[in-house]
DRENZAZA-482410 format. One record per residue: x, y, z of N, C-alpha, C in turn; residue in one letter. Coordinates in steps of 0.1 Angstrom, whole numbers, plus 5000, padded with zeros to 4 digits. Layout:
% residues N
XYZXYZXYZa
...
This chain:
% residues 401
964350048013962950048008962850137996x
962150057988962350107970961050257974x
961150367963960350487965958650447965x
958450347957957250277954956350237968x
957450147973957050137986956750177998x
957350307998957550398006956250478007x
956250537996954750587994953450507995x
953450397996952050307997952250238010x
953650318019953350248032952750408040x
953150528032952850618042951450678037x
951250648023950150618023948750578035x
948950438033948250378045948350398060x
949450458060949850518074948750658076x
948750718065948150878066946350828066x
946050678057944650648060944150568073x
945150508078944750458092944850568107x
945350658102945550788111944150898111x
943850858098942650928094941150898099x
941150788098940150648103940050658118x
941150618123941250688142940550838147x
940950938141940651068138939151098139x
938551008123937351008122936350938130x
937350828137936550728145936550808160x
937450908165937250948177936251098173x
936151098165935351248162933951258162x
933851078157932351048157931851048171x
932550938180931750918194932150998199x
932751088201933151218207932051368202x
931451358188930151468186929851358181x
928651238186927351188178926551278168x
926251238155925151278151923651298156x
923251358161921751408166920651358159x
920151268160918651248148917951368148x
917251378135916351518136915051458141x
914651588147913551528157912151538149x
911251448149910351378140909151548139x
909051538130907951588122906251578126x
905951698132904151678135903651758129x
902651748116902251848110901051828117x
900852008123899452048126898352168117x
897452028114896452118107895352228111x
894752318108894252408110894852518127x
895852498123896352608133896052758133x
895352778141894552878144895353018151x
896753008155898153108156897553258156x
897453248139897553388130896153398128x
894953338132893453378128892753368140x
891953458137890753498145891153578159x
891253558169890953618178892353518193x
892053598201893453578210893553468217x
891753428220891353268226892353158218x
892453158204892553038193894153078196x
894453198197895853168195896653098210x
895853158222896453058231896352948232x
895452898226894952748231895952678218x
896452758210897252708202898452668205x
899052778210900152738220900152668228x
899252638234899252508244899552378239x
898752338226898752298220900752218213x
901052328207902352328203903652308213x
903352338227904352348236904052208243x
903052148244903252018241903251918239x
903251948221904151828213905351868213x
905551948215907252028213907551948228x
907351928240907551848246907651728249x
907051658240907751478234908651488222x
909051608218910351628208909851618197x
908751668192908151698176908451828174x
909251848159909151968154907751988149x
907052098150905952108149905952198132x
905352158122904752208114903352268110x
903352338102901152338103900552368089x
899552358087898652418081897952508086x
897852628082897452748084895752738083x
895152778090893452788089893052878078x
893452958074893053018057893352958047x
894752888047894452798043893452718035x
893052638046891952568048890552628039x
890252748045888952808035889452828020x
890352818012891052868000891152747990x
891252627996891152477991890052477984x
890052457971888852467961889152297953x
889752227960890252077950889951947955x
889251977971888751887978887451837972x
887351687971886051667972884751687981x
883851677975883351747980881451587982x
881751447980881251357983882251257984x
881651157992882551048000882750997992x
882250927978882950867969883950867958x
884551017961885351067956886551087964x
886451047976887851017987889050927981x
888550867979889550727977889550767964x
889350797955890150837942891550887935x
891750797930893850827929893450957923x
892450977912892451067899892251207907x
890751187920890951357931891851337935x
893051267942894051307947895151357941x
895551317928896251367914896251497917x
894951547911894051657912895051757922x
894551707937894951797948895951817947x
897051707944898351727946898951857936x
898451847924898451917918898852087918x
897252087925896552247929897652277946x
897452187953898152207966899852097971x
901052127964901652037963902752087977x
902152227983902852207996902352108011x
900652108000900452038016900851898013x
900651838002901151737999902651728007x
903551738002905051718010905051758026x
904351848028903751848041903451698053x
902751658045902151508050903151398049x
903851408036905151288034905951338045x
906351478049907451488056907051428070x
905651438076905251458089905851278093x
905851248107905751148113904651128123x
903651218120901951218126901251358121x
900551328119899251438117898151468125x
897951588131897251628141896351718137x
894751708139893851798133893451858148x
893552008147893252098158891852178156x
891252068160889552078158888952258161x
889152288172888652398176887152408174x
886752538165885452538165884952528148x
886052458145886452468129884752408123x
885152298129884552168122883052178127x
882252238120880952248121880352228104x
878952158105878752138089879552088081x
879252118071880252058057880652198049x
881052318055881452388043882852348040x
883352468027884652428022886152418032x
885652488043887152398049887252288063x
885952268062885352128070886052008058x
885552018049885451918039887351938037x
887852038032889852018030889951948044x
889851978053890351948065889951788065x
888451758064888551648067889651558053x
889451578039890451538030891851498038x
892751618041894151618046893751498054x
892951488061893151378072892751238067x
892251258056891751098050892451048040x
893551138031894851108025895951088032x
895651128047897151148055897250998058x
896050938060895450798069895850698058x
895050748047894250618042895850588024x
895650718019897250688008898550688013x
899050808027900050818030900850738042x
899550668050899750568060900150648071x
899750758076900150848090899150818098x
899650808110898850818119898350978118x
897050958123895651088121895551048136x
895351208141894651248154894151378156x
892551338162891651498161891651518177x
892151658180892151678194891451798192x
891251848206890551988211889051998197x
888251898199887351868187885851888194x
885252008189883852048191883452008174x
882451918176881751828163880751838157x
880151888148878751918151878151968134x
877651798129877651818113876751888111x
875351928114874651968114874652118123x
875552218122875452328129874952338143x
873852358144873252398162872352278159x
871752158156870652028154872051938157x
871551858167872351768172871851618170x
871951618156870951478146871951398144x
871651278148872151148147872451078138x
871151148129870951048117870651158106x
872051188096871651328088872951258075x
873151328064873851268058875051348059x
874951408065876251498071877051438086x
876151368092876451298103877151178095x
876851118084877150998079878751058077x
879151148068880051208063881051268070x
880551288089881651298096882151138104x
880951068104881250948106882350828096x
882250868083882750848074884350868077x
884750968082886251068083886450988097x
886050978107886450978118886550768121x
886050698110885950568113887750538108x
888050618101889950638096890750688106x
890350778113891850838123892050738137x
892950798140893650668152892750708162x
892450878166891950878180891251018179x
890351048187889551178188889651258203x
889651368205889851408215888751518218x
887651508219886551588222886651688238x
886251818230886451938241885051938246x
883951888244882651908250881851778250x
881251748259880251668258878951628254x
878351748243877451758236878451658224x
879351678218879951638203880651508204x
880851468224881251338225880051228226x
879151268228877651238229877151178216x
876951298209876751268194877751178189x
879051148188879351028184879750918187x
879350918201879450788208879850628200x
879350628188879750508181881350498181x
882050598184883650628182884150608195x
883550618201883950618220885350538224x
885450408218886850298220887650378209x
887750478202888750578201888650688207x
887650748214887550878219887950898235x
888251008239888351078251887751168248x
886951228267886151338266887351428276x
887651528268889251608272888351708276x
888851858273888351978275888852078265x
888452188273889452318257890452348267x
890952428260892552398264892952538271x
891952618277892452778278893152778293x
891952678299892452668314893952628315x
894652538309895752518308896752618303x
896452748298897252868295897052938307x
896052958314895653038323896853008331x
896452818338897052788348898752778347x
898952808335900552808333901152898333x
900453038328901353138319900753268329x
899253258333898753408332898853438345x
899353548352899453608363898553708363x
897153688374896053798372896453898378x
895954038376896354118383895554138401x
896454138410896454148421895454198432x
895154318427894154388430892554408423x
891654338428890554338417890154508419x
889854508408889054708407887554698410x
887154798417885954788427884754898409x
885654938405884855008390883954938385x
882755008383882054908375882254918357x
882554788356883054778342882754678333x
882254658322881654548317882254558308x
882854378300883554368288882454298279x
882454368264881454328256882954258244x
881854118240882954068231881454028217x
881853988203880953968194881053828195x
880053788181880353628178880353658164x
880453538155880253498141878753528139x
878153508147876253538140876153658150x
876553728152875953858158875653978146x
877053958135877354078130876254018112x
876153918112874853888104872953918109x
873053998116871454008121871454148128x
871154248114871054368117870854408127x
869754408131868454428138869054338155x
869754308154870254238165871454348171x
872354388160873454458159873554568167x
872254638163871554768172870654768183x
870154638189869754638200871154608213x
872254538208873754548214874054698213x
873454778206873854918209873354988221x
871854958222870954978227871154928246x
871554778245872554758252873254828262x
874554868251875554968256875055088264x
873755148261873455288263872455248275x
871955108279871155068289872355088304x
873355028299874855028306875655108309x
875355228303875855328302875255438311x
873955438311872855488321872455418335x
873555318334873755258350874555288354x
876055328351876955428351878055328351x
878155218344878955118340879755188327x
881355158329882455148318882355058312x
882255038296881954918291882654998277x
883754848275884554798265884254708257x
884654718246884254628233885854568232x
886054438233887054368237887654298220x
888754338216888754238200890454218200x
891054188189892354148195892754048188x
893754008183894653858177895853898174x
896653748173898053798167898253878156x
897353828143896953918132895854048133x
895854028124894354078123892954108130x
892953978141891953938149890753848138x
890153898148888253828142888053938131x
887453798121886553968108885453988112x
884753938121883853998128883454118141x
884754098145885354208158885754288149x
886154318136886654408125884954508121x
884154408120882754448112882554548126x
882254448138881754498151882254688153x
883354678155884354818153884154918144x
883454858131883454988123882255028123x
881354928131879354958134879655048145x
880855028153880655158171881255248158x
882155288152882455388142881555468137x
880155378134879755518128878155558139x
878455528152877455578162878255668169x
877155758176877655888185878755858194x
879655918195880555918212880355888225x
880155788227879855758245881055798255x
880755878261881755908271882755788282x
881955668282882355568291882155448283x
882255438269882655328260883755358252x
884755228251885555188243885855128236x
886955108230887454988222888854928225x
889154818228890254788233890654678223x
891254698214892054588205893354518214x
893554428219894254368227895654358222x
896954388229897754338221898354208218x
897954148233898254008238897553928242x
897753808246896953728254896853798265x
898153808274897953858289896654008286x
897154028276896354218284894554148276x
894454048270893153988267892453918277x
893453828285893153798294892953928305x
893353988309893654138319892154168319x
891654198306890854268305889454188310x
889154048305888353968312888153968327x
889753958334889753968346888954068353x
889654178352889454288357887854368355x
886954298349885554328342884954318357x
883654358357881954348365881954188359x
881554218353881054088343880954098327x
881054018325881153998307880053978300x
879354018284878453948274879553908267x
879053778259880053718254879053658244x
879453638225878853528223879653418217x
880853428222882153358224882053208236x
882853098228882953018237884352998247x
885353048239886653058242886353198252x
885653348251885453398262884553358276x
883953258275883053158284883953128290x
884753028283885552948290887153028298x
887053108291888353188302887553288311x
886353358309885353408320885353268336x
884653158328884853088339886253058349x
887053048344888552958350888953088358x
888553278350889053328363888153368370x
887353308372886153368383885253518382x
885553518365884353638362883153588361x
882253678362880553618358880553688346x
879853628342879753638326878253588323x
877353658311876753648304876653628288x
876353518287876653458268874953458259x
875053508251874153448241874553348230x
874053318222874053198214875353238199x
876153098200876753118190876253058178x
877152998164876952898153876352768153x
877152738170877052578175876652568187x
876252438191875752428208876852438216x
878152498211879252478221879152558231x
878652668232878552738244877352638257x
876152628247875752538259875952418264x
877252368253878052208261878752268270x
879052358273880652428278879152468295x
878052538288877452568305877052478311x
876452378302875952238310877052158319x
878452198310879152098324879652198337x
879652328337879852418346878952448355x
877352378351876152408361875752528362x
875652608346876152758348873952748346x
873852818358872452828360871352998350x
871953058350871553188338871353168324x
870453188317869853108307870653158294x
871253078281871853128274870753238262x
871253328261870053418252870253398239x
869153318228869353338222869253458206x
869653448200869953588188868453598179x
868153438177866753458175865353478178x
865653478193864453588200863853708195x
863053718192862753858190862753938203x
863153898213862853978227864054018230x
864753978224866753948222866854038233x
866954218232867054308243866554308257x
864954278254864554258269864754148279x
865454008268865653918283867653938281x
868454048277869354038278869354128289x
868354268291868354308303867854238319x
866654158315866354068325867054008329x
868353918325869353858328870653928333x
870654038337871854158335870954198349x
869854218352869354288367869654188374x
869754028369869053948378870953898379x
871553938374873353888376873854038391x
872854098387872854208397872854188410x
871654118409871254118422872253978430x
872353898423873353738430874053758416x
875253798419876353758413876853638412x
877353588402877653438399878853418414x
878853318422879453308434880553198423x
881953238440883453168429883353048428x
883352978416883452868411884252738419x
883652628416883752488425885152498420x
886652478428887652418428888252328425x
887152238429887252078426886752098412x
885752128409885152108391886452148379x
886452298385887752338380889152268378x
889252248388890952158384890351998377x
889451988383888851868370888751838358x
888051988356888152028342889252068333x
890652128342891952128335892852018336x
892351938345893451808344892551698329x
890951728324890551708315891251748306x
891851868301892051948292893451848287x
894351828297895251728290895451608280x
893951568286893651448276893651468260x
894251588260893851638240895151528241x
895651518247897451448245897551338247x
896651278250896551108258897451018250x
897451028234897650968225899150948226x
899551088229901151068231901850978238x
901450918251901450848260900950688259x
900650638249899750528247901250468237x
């Protein structure tokens, strides 16, 4: 055999050797597909308060359960977007989307990367300010240029703030956004009500806390016979002076009952900038011997603290709704939106919600506080309850379809 030969036989010898090699190496480690992309908008993690961040995790654990890498857009985000339009005839414009891509070209690739888009309603979407209107954008480029499937879950709706109008040009404008996404997943039935024209896309789900509760939270064992009241703020408490100081007033009514009473605030970050504002108003009032401040570190010790209360004021709905699931009584006054009284209407919660624009604000918050005295809220229906958290799944129905 000539040298020439020799080498273009062992040649092919060393590539057919190679080939075998490569061919047992393959079905021997498969390549893994990468697991598909869910970008989640207005994730609520890192803002506000400890309610948003568990219900967020519920949220994430699962889609991370049908094998989505989960992405997000951050909820500050969202308020910081200055490129969105800001009328419906400027949606569908190549030249505003230019524009956005422009000014925001991470959420852009964001969207190309995703293999669905998920808007995590919360208590975001009220009115039309500036991150109602990004948010709804992201979801009407994600649909309508980028061809993604759009889905709004855990969605309290409500274009018109606390007016539950049918017919407003703000109702047109959420109707507008929602005739585009694939499916809606409504947490109350005041906002599934109001858009009933969407119904053959909608489910009436729930909020999602009961399902952290029922998964994660171990109450503590022993209920404490102390009397102890947890006070939590809202978004419109810490805008009405004069309101501010009758919650002081409040405290010192509570205080001369011989009740321990805590000012409850808390988030993965920062918390609430309202529970921020709340904190520096006890700051600059006298020392109460049996008032505090409890900045939470966790969910558990946030949750802890609800548990272990008398009863709660709240003008929180995410505190309502974890008051209810562990069998605190609780008292709420009025928040931004009717969500607190969609959330008591389906609970049958019979004590009247107070609201902030009373001028009597004080005196029927005491009236309501003697009269929880005397008949304490008795433990909650079982059956309503697990109703209401086997509800709460349906944010996910879509997965399943």
């Amino acid at each position: 055999m000539s040298y020439k030969k020799f080498f273009v036989f062992l040649s092919l010898s060393f590539l057919a050797l190679g080939t075998i090699c490569l061919g047992k190496s393959f079905y021997a480690n498969p390549k893994k597909p990468k697991n598909p992309i869910l970008l989640l908008v207005n994730d609520t993690s890192f803002h506000y308060h400890w309610g948003c961040f568990l219900k967020t995790s519920i949220v994430k654990e699962n889609f991370e359960s049908f094998g989505y890498k989960i992405d997000s857009i951050q909820t500050p985000l969202l308020y910081k977007i200055k490129t969105a339009p800001n009328i419906i005839e400027n949606f569908n414009s190549s030249l505003v989307l230019n524009n956005f891509q422009k000014e925001n070209p991470e959420i852009i690739e964001k969207i190309k990367e995703a293999e669905l888009v998920v808007i995590n309603a919360e208590g975001t979407l009220h009115g039309v300010s500036n991150q109602v209107v990004s948010t709804f954008y992201i979801a009407y480029i994600s649909k309508v240029f980028f061809n993604k499937p759009v889905h709004i879950i855990n969605a309290s709706l409500f274009p018109n703030d606390f007016f539950l109008s049918s017919d407003s040009d703000e109702k047109k404008f959420y109707d507008f956004i929602l005739d585009k996404v694939d499916s809606i997943a409504f947490r109350d039935a005041y906002s599934f009500d109001l858009f009933s024209n969407f119904q053959k896309k909608s489910v009436l789900a729930f909020d999602l806390i009961p399902l952290y509760i029922k998964n994660y939270f171990n109450p503590p064992s022993i209920k404490s016979f102390e009397k102890k009241v947890v006070l939590t703020g809202s978004a419109n408490l810490i805008l009405l002076q004069e309101r501010l100081e009758e919650f002081y007033q409040y405290i010192l009514y509570l205080h001369q009952k011989g009740y321990s009473i805590t000012f409850l605030a808390g988030g993965l970050s920062k918390g609430a900038y309202d529970d921020q504002k709340m904190i520096q108003f006890f700051s600059e009032k006298p020392p109460l011997e049996r008032f505090s401040i409890l900045v939470a570190n966790s969910p558990e010790e946030w949750l802890t603290a609800l548990k272990k209360s008398s009863f709660i004021l709240t003008g929180r709905q995410s505190v309502c709704v974890a008051a209810y699931s562990l069998n605190t009584p609780f008292i709420c006054f009025s928040s931004n939106t009717p969500k607190i009284e969609a959330f008591c209407s389906e609970v049958n919660k019979e004590q009247p919600i107070i609201s902030l624009e009373n001028p009597l604000f004080l005196e029927k918050l005491i009236e309501v506080t003697e009269t929880l005295e005397k008949w304490p809220d008795q433990t909650r229906d079982p059956d309503l309850q697990k109703h209401l958290t086997e509800r709460a799944k349906k944010n996910f129905s879509f997965l399943s379809n």
